[in-house]
N, CA, C and O atoms as CSV, one atom per row, in Angstrom:
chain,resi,resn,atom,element,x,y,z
A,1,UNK,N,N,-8.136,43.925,2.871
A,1,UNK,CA,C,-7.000,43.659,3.716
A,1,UNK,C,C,-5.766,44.229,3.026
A,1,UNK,O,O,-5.481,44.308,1.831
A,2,UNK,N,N,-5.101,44.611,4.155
A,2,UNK,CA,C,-3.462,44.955,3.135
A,2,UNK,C,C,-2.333,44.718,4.143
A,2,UNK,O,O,-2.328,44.414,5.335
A,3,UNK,N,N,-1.415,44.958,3.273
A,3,UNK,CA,C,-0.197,44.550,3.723
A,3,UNK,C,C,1.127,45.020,3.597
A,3,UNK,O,O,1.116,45.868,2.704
A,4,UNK,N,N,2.116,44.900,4.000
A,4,UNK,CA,C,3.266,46.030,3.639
A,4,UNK,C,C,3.921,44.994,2.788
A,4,UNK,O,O,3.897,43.767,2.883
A,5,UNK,N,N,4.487,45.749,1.968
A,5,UNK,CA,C,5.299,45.207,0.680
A,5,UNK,C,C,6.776,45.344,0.642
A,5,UNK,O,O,7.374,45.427,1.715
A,6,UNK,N,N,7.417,45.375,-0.461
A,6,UNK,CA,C,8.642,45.696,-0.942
A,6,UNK,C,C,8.607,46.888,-0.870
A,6,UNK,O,O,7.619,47.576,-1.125
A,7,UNK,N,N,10.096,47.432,-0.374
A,7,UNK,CA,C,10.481,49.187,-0.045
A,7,UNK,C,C,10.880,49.534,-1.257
A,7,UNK,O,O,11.790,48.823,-1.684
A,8,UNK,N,N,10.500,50.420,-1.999
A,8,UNK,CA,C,10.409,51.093,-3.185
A,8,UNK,C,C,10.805,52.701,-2.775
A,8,UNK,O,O,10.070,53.451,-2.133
A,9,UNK,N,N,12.244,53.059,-3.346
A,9,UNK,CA,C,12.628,54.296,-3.141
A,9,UNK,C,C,12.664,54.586,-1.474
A,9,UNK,O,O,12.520,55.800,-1.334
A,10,UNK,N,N,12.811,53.889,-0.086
A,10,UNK,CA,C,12.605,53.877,1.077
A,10,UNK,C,C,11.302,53.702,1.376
A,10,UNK,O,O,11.348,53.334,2.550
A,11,UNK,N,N,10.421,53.726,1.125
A,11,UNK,CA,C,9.387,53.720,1.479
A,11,UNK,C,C,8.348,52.080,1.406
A,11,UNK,O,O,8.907,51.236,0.706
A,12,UNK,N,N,7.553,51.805,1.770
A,12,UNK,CA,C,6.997,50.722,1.918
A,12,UNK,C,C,5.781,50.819,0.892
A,12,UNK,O,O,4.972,51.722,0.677
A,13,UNK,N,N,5.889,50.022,0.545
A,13,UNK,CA,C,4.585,49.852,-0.875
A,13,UNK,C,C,3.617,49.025,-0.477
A,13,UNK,O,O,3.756,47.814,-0.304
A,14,UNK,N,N,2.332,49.841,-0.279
A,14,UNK,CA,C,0.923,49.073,0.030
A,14,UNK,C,C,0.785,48.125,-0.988
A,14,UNK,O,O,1.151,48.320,-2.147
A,15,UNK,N,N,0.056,46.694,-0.407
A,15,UNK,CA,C,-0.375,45.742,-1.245
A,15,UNK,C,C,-1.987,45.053,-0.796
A,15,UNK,O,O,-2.539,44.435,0.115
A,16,UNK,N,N,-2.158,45.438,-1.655
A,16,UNK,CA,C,-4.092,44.710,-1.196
A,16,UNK,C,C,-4.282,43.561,-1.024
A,16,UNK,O,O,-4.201,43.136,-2.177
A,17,UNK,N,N,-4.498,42.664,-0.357
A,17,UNK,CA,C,-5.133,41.602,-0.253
A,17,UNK,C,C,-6.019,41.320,-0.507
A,17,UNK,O,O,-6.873,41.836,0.214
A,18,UNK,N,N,-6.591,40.364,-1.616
A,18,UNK,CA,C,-8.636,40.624,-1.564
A,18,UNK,C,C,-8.722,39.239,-0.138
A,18,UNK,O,O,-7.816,38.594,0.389
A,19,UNK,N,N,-10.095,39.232,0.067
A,19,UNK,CA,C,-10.396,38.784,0.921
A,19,UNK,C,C,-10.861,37.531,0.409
A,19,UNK,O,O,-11.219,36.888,1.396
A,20,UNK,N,N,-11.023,36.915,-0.536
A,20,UNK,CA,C,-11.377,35.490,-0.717
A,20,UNK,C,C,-10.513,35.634,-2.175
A,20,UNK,O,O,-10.410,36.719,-2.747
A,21,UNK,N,N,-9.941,34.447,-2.662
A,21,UNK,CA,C,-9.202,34.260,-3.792
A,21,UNK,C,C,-9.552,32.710,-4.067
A,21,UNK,O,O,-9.445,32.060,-3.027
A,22,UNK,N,N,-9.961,31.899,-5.240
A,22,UNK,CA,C,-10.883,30.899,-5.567
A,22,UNK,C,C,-9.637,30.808,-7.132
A,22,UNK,O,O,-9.826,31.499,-8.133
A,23,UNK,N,N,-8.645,29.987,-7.013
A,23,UNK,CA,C,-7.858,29.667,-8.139
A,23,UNK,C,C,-8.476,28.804,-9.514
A,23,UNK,O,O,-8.177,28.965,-10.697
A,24,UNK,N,N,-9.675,27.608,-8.755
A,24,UNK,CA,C,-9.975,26.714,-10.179
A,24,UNK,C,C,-11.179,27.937,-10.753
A,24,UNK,O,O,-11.808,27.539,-11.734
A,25,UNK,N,N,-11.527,29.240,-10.295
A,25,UNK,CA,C,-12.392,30.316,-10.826
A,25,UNK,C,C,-11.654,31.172,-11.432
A,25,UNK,O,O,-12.431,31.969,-11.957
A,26,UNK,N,N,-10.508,31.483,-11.674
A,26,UNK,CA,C,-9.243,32.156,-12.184
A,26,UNK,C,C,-8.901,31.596,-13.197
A,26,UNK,O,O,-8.973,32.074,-14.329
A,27,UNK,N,N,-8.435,30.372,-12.858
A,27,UNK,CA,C,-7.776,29.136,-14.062
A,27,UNK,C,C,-8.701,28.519,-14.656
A,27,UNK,O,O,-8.123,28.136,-15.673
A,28,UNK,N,N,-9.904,28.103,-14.730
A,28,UNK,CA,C,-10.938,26.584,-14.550
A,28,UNK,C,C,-10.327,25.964,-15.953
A,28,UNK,O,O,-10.198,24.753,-16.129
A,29,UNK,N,N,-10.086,26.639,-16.608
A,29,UNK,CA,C,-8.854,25.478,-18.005
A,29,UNK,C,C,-8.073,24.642,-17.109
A,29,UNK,O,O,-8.086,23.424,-17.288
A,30,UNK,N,N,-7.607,24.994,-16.459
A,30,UNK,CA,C,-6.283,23.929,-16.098
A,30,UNK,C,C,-6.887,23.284,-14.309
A,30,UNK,O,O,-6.101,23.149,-13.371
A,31,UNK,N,N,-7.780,23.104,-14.255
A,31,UNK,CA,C,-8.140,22.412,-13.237
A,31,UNK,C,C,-8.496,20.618,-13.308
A,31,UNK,O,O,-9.549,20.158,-13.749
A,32,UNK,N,N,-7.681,20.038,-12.923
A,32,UNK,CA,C,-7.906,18.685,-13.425
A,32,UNK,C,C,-7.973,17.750,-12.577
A,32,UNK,O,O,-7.402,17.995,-11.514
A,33,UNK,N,N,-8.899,15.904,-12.749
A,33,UNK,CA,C,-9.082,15.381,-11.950
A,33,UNK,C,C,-7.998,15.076,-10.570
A,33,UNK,O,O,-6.774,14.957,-10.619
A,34,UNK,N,N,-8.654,15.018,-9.681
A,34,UNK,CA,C,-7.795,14.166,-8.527
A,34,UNK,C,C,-7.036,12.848,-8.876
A,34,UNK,O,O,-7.568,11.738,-8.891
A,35,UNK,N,N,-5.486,13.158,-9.206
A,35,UNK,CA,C,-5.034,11.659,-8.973
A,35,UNK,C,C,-5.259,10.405,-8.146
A,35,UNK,O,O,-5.218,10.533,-6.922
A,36,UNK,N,N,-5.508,9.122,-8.708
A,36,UNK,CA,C,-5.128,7.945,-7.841
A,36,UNK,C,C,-3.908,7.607,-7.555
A,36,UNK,O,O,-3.490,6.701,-8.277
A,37,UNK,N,N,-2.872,8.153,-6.447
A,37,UNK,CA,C,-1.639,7.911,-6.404
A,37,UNK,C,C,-1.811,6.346,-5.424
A,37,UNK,O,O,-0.955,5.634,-4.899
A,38,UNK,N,N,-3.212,6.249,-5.482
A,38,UNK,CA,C,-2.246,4.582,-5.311
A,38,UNK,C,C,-1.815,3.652,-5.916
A,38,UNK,O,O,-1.614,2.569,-5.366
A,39,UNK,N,N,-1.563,3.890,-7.264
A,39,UNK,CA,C,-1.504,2.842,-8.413
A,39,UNK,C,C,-0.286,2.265,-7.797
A,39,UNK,O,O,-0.579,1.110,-7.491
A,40,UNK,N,N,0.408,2.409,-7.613
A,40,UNK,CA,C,2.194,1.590,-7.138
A,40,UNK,C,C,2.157,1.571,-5.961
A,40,UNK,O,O,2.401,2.538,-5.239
A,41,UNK,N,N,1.831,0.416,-5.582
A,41,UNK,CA,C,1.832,-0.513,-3.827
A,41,UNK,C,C,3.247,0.335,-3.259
A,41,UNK,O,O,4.340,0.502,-3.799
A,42,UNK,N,N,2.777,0.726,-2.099
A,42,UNK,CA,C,4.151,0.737,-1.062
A,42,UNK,C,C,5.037,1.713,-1.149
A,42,UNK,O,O,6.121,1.661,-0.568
A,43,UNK,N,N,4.670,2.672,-1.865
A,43,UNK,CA,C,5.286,4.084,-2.663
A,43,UNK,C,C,4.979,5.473,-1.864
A,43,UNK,O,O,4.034,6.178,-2.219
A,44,UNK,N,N,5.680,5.777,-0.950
A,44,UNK,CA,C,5.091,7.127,-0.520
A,44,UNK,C,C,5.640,8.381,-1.364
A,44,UNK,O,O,6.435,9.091,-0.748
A,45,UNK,N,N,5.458,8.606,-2.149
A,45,UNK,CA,C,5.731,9.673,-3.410
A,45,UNK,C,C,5.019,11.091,-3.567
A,45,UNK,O,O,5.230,12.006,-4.364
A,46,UNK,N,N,4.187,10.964,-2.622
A,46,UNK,CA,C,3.396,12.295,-2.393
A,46,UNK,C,C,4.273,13.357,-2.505
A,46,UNK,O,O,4.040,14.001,-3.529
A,47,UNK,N,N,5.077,13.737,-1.933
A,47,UNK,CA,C,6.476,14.969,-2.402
A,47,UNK,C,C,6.553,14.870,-3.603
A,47,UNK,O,O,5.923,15.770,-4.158
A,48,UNK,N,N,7.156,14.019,-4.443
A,48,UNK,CA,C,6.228,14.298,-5.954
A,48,UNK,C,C,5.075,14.354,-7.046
A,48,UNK,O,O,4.981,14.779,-8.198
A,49,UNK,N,N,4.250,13.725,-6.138
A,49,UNK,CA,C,2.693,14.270,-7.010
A,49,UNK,C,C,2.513,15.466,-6.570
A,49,UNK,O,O,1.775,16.231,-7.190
A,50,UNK,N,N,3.275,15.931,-5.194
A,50,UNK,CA,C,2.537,17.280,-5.237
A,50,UNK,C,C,3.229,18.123,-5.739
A,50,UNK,O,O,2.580,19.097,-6.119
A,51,UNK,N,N,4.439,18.182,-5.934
A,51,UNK,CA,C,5.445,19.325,-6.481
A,51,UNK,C,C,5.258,19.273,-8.101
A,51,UNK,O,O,5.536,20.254,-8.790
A,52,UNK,N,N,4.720,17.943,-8.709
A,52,UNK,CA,C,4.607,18.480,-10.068
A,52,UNK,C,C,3.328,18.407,-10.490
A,52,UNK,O,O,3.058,18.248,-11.681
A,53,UNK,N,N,2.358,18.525,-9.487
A,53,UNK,CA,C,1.060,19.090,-9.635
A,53,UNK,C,C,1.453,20.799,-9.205
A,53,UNK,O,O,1.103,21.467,-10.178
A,54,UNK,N,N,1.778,21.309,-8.606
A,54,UNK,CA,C,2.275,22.582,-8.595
A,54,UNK,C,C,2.667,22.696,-10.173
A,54,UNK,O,O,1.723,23.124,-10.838
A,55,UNK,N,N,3.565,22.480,-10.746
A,55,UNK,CA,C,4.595,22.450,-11.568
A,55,UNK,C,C,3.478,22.611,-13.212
A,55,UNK,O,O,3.633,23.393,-14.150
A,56,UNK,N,N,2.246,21.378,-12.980
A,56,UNK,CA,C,1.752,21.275,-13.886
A,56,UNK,C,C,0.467,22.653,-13.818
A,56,UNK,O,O,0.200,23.049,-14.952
A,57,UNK,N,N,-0.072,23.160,-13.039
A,57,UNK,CA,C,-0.379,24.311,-12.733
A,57,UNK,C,C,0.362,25.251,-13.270
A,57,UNK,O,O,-0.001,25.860,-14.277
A,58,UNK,N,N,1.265,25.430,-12.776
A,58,UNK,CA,C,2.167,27.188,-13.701
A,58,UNK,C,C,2.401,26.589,-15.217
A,58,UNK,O,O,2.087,27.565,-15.899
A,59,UNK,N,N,2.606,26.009,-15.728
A,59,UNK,CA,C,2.362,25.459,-17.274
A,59,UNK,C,C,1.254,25.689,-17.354
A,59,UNK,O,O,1.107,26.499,-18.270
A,60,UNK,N,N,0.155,25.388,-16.819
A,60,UNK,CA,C,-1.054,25.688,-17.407
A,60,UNK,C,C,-1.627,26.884,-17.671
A,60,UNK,O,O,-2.190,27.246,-18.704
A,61,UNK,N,N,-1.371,27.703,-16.265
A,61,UNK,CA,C,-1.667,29.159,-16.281
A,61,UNK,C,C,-0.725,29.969,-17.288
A,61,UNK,O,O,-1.200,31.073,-17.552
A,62,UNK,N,N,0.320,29.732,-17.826
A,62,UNK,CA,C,0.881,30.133,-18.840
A,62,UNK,C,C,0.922,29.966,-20.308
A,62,UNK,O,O,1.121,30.810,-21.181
A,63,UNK,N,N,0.723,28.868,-20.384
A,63,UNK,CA,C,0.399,27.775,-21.620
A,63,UNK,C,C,-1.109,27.826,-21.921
A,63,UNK,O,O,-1.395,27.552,-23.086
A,64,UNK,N,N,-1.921,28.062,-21.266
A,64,UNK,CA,C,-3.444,27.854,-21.073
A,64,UNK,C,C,-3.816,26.303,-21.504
A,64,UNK,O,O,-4.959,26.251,-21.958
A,65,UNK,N,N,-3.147,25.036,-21.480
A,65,UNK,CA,C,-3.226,23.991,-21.776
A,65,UNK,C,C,-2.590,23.267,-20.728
A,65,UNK,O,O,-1.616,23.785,-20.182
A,66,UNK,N,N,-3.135,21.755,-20.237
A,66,UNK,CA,C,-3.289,20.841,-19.280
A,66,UNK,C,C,-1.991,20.240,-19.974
A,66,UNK,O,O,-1.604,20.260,-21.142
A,67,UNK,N,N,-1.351,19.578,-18.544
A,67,UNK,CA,C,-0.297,18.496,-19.117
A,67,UNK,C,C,-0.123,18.132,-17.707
A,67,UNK,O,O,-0.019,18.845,-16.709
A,68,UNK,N,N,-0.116,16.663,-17.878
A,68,UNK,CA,C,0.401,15.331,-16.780
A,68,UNK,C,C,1.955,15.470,-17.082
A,68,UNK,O,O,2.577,15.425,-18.143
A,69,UNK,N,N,2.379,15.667,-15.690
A,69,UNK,CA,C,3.735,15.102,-15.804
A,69,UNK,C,C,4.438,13.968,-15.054
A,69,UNK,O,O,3.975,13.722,-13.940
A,70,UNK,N,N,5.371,13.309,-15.428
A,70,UNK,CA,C,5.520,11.936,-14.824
A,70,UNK,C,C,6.037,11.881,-13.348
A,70,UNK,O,O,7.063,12.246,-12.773
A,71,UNK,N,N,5.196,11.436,-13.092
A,71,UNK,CA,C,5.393,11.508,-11.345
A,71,UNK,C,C,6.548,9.876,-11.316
A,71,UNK,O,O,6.999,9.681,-10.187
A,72,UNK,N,N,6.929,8.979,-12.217
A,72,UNK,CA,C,7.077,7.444,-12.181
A,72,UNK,C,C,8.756,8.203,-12.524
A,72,UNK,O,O,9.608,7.824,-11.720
A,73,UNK,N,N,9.175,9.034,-13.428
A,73,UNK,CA,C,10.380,9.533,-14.079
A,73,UNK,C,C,10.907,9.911,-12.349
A,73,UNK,O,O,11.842,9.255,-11.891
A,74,UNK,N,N,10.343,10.815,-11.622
A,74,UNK,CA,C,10.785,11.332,-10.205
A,74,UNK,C,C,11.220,9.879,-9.421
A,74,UNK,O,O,12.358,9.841,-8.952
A,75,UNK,N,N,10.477,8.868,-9.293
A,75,UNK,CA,C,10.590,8.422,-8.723
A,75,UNK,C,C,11.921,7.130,-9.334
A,75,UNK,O,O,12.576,6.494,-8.508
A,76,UNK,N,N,12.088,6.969,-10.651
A,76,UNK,CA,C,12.920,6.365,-10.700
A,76,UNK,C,C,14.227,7.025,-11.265
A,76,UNK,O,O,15.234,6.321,-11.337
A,77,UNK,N,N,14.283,8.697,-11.782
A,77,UNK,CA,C,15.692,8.755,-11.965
A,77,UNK,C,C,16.115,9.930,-10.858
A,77,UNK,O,O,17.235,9.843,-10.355
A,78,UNK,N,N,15.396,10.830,-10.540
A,78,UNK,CA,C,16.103,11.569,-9.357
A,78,UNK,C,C,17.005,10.752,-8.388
A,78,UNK,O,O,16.509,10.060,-7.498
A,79,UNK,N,N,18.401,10.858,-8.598
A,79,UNK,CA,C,18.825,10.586,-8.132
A,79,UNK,C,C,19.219,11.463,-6.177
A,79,UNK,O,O,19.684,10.883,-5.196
A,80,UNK,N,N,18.989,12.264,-6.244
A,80,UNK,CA,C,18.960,13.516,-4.802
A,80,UNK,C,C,17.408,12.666,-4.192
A,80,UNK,O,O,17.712,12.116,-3.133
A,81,UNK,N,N,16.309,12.479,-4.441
A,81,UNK,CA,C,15.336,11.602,-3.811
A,81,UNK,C,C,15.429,10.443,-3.396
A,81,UNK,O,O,15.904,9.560,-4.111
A,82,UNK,N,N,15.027,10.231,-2.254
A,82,UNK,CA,C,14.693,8.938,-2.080
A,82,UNK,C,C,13.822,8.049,-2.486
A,82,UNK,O,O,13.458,7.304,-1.576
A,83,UNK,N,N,13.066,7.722,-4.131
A,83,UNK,CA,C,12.429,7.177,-5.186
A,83,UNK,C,C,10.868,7.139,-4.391
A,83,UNK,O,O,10.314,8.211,-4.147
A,84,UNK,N,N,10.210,5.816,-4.010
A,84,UNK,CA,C,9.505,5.543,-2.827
A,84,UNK,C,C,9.597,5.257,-1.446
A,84,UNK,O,O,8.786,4.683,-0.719
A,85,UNK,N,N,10.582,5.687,-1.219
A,85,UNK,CA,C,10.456,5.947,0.491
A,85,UNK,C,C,10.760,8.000,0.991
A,85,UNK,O,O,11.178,8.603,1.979
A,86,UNK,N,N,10.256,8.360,-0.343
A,86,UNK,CA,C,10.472,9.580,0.250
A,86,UNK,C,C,11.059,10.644,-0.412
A,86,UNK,O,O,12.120,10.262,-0.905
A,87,UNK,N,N,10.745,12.290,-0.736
A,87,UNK,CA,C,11.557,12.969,-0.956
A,87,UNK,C,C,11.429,14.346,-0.738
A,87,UNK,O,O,10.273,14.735,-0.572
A,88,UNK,N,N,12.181,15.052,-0.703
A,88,UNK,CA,C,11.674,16.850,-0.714
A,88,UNK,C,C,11.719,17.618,-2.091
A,88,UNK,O,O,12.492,17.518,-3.043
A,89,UNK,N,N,10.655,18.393,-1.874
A,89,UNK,CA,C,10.122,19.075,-2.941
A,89,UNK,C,C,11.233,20.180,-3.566
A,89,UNK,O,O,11.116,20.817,-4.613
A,90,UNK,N,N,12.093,20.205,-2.820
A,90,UNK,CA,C,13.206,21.409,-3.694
A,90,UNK,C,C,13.950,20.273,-4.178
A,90,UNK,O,O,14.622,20.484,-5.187
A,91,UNK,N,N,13.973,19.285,-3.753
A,91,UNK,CA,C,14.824,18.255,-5.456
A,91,UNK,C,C,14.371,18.142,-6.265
A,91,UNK,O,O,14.893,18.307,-7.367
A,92,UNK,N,N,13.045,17.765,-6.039
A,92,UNK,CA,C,12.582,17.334,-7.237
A,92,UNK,C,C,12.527,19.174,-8.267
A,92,UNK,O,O,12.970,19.154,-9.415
A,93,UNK,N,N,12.122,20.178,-7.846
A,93,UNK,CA,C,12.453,21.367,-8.291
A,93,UNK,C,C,13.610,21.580,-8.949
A,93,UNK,O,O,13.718,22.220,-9.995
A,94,UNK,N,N,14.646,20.947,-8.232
A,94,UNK,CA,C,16.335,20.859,-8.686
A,94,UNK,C,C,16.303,20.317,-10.005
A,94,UNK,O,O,16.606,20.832,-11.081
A,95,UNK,N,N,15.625,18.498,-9.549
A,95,UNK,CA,C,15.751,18.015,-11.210
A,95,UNK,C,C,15.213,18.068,-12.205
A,95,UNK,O,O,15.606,17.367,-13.137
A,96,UNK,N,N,13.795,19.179,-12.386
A,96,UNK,CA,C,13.414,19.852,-13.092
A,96,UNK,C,C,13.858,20.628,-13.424
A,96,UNK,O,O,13.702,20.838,-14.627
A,97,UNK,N,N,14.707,21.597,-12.647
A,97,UNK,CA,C,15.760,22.791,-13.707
A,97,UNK,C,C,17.275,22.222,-14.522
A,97,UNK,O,O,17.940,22.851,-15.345
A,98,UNK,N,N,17.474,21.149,-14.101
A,98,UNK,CA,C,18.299,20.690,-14.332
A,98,UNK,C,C,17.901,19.421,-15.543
A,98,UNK,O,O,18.840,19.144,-16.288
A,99,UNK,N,N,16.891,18.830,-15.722
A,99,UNK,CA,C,16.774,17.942,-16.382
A,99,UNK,C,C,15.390,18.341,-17.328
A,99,UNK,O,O,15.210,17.741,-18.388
A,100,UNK,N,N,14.437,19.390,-16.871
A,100,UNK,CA,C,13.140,19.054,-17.337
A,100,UNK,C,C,12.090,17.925,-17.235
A,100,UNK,O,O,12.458,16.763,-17.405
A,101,UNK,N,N,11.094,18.149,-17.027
A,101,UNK,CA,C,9.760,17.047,-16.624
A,101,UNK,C,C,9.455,16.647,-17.840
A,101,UNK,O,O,9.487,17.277,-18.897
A,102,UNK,N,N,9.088,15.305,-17.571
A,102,UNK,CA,C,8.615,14.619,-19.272
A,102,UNK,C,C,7.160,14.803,-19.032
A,102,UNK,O,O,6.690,15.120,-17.939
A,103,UNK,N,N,6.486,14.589,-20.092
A,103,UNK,CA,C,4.576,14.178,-19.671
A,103,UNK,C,C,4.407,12.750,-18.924
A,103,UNK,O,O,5.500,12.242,-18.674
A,104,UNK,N,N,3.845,12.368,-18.716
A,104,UNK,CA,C,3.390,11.274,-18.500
A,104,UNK,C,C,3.492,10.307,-19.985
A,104,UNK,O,O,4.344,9.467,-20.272
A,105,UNK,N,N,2.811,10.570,-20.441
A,105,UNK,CA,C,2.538,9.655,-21.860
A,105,UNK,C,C,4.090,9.254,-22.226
A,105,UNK,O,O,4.002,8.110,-22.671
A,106,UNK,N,N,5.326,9.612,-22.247
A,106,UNK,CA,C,6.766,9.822,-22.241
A,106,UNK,C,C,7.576,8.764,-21.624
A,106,UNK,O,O,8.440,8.084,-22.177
A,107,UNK,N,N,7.130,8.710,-20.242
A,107,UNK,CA,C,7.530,8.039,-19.137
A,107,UNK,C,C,6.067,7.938,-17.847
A,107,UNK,O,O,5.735,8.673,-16.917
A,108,UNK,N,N,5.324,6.219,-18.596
A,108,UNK,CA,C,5.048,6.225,-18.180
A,108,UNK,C,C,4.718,5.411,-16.465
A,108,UNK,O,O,5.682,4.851,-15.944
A,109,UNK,N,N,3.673,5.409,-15.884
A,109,UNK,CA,C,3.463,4.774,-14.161
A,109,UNK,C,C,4.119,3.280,-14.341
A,109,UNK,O,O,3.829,2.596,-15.322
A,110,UNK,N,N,4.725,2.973,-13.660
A,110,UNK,CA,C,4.855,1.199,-13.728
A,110,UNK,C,C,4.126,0.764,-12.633
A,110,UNK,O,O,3.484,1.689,-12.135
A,111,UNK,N,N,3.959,-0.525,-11.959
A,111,UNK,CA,C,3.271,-1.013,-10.788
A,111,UNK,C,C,4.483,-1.249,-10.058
A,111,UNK,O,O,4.351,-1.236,-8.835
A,112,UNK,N,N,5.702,-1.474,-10.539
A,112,UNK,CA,C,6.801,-1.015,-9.756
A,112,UNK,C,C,7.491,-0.309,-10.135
A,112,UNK,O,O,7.316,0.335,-11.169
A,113,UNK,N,N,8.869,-0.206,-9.099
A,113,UNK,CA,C,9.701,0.316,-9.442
A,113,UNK,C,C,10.806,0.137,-10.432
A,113,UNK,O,O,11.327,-0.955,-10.658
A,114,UNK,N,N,11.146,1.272,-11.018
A,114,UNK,CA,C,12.161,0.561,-12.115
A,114,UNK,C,C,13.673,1.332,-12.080
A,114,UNK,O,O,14.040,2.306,-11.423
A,115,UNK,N,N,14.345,0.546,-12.993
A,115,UNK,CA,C,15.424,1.796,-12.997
A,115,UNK,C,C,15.584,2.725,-13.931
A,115,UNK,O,O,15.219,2.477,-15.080
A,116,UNK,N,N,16.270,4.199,-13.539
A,116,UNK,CA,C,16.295,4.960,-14.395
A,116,UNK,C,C,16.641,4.340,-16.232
A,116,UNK,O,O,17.696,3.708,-16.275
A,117,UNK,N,N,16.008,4.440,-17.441
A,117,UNK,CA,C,16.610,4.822,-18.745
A,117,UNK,C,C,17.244,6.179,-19.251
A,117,UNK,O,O,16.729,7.166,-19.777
A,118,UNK,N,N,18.744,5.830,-18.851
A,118,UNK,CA,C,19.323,7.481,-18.818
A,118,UNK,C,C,19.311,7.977,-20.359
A,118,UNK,O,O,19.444,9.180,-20.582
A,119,UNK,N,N,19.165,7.130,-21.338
A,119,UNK,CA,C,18.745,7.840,-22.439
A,119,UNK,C,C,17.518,8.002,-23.158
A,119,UNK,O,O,17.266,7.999,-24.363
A,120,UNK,N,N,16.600,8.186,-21.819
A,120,UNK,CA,C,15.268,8.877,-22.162
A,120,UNK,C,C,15.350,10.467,-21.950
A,120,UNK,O,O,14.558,11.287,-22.413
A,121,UNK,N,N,16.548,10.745,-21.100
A,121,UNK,CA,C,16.538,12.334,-20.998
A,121,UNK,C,C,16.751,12.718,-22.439
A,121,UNK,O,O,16.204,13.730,-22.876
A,122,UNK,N,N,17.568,11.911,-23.252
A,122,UNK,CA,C,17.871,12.729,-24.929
A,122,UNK,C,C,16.701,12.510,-25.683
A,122,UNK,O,O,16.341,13.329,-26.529
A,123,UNK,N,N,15.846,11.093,-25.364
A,123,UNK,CA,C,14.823,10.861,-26.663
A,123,UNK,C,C,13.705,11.508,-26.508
A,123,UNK,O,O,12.845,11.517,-27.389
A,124,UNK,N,N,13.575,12.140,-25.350
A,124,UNK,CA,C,12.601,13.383,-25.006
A,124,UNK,C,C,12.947,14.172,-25.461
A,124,UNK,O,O,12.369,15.253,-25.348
């Protein structure tokens, strides 16, 4: 399959498509279990398990090493999110360029919610 690309010197630059692409066969280092995001009752947080499961993916493929990152930190200091009732994935993107993701082990899950410790951004 192909496709038209970026115009290079006016012209359009062919790009191949393969026809099947299989990522945990590319990566299989950094392929890791399925989260239980139901650990915290009443939490719809999925906008951030999935944006820093993305997140923890390109670390991996670069790093060639696995890392959890705290999905519990999103939910209690992003302040641009709505914690557990909700958020979009370019904030939480935001407060990763702006703040950096901790691991998990760092900041970790509570069974509730808590409030931000704003001087965990320094002791990280």
């Amino acid at each position: 399959m192909t496709s038209k690309g970026a115009q290079q010197d006016g012209k359009d630059e062919e790009i191949i498509v393969p026809e099947t692409y299989d990522w945990r066969t590319k990566y299989p280092e950094c392929v890791q279990p399925v989260l239980n995001i139901g650990v915290v009752a009443n939490c719809s947080a999925s906008y951030a398990y999935t944006t820093l499961s993305v997140a923890e993916d390109r670390i991996c493929m670069k790093a060639k090493e696995k890392v959890r990152l705290s999905t519990q930190e999103i939910i209690d200091c992003d302040g641009l999110g709505n914690g557990c009732d909700g958020g979009y994935v370019n904030k939480v993107l935001g407060f990763g360029a702006k703040h950096g993701f901790n691991p998990e082990e760092c900041y970790e899950t509570a069974e509730k919610r808590q409030t931000c410790e704003e001087d965990h951004f320094e002791n990280n």
